[in-house]
C-alpha positions in Angstrom: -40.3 -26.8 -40.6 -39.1 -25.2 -37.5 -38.1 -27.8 -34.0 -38.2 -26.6 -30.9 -38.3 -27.7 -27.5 -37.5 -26.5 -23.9 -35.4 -22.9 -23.1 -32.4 -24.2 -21.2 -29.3 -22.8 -22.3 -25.1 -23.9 -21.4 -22.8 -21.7 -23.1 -19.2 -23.7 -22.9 -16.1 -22.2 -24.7 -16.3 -23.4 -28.3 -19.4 -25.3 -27.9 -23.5 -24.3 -27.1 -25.5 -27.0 -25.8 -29.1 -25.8 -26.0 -32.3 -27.3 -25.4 -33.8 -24.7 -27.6 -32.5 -24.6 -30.6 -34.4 -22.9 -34.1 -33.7 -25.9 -35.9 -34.4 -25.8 -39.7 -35.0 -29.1 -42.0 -33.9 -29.3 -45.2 -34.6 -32.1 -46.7 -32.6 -35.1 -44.1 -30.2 -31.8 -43.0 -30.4 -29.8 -40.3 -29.3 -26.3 -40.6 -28.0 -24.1 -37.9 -27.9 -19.9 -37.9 -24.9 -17.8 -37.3 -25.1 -14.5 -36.4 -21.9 -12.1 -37.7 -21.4 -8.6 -37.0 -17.6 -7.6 -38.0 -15.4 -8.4 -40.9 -17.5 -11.7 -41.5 -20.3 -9.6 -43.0 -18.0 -9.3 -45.8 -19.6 -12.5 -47.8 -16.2 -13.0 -49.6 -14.5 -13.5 -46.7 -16.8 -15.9 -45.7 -16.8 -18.0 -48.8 -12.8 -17.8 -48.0 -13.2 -19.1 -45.0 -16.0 -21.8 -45.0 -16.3 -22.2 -48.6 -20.0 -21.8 -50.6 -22.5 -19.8 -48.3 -26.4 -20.3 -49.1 -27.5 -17.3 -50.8 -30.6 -18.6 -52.2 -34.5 -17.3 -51.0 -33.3 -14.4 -49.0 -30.0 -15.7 -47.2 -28.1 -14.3 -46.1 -30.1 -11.8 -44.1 -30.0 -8.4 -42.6 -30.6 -8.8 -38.7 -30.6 -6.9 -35.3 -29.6 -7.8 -32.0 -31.4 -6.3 -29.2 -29.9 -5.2 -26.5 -26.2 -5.6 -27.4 -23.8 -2.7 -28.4 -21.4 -3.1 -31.8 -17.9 -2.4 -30.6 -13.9 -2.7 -31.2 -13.4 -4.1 -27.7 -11.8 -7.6 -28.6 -8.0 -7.3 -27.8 -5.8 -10.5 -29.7 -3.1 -11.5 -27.8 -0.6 -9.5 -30.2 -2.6 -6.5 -29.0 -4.9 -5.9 -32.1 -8.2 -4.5 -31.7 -11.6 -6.5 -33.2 -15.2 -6.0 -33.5 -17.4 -7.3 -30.4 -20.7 -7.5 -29.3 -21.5 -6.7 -25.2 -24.8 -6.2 -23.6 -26.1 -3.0 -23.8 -29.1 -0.6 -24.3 -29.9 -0.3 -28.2 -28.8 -3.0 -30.9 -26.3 -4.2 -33.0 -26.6 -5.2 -36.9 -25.5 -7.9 -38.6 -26.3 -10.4 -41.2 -27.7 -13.8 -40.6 -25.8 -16.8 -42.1 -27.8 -20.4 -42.4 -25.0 -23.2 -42.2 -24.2 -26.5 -41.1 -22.4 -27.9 -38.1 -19.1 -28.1 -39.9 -19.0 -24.3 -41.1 -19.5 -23.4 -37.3 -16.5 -26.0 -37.1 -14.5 -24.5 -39.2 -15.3 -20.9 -37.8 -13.6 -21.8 -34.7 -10.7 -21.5 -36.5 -10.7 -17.9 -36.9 -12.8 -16.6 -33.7 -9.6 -17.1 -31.9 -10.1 -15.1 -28.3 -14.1 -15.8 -29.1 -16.4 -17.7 -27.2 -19.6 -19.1 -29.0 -23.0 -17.6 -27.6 -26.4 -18.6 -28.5 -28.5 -15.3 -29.4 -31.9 -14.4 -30.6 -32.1 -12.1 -33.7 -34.6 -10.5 -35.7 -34.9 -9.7 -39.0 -36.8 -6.4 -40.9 -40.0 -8.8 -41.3 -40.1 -9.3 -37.3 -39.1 -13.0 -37.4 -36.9 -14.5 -34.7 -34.3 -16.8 -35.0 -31.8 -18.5 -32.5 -28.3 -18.3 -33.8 -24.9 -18.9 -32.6 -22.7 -15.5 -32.7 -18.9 -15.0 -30.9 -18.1 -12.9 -28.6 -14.9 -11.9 -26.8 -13.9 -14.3 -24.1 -13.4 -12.4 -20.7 -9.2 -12.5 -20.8 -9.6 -10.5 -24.6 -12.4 -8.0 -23.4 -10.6 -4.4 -23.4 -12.2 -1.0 -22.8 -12.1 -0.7 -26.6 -8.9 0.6 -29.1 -8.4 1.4 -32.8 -8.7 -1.7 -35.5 -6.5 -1.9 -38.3 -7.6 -0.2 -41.5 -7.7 -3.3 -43.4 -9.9 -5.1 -41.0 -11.9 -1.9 -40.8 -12.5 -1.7 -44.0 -14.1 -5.3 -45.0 -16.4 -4.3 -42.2 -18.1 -1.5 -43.9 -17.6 -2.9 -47.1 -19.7 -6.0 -45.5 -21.8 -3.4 -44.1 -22.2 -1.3 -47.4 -23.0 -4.8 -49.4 -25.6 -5.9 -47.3 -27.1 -1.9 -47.5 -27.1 -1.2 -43.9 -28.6 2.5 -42.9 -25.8 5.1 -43.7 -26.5 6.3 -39.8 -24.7 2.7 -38.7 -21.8 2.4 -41.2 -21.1 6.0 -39.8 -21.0 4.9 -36.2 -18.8 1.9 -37.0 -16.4 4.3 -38.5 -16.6 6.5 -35.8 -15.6 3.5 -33.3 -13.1 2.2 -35.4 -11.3 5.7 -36.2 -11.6 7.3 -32.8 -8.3 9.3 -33.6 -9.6 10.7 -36.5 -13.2 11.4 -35.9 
């Protein structure tokens, strides 16, 4: 059963307060959607992080974000270099995680330097879902650098798992090893 009301959006660092949310029932639980696109499409990272992930009747999902652009242009505080999302013509990949309210909790954790947006993706049968994704917070948006090769690499092995198109897991490559493209 899907619940849906108005269209009236706040985005507030760590929190969305949305008055229209894709809302999901399950049994007397109410299941949220979040939208990764880096090194969280690796599922065993995931289930490191948040514990068990859904992966029953389809979940998680291959999605697309339109008009957003995939690339290394979060900058940590110690200078590293992670995957971000930024408007822009085309759209980015990802997968499409159904969760609960505490998994977003715990998320938080780990999107240090992220700020929680609520999105709109679609997935390859043309359904749309709301979902909350993170994206870099203004003071850890850079013009873009090189990833490590570690963090690199569960991105395309999330990528390869989830069997994006070849042409993609190329250009993430490309982004992520500028030097050596």
């Amino acid at each position: 059963m899907r619940l849906t009301s108005g269209a009236h959006t706040h985005v507030c660092r760590r929190k969305v307060v949305t008055g229209n949310k894709n809302l999901t029932a399950i049994g007397d639980s109410t299941v949220e959607f979040y939208f990764a696109y880096g090194s969280n499409l690796w599922i065993d990272q995931m289930i490191r992080r948040t514990g068990p992930i859904d992966q029953s009747d389809g979940w998680p999902r291959r999605v697309t974000l339109a008009g957003y652009q995939f690339g290394f242009t979060m900058r940590s505080d110690e200078g590293e270099f992670f995957a971000n999302i930024e408007p822009a013509e085309g759209l980015a990949r990802g997968v499409l995680y159904r969760c609960s309210q505490g998994f977003l909790n715990t998320m938080d954790r780990f999107e240090t330097g992220y700020i929680r947006h609520s999105v709109f993706v679609s997935d390859e049968q043309g359904q749309s879902w709301q979902a909350v994704t993170y994206i870099a917070s203004a003071h850890h948006r850079s013009s873009g650098g090189e990833p490590s090769l570690v963090y690199l690499q569960r991105i395309l092995r999330g990528a390869s798992e989830f069997e994006f198109p070849e042409s993609y897991i190329r250009e993430i490559q490309t982004k992520g090893t500028p030097e050596r493209a």
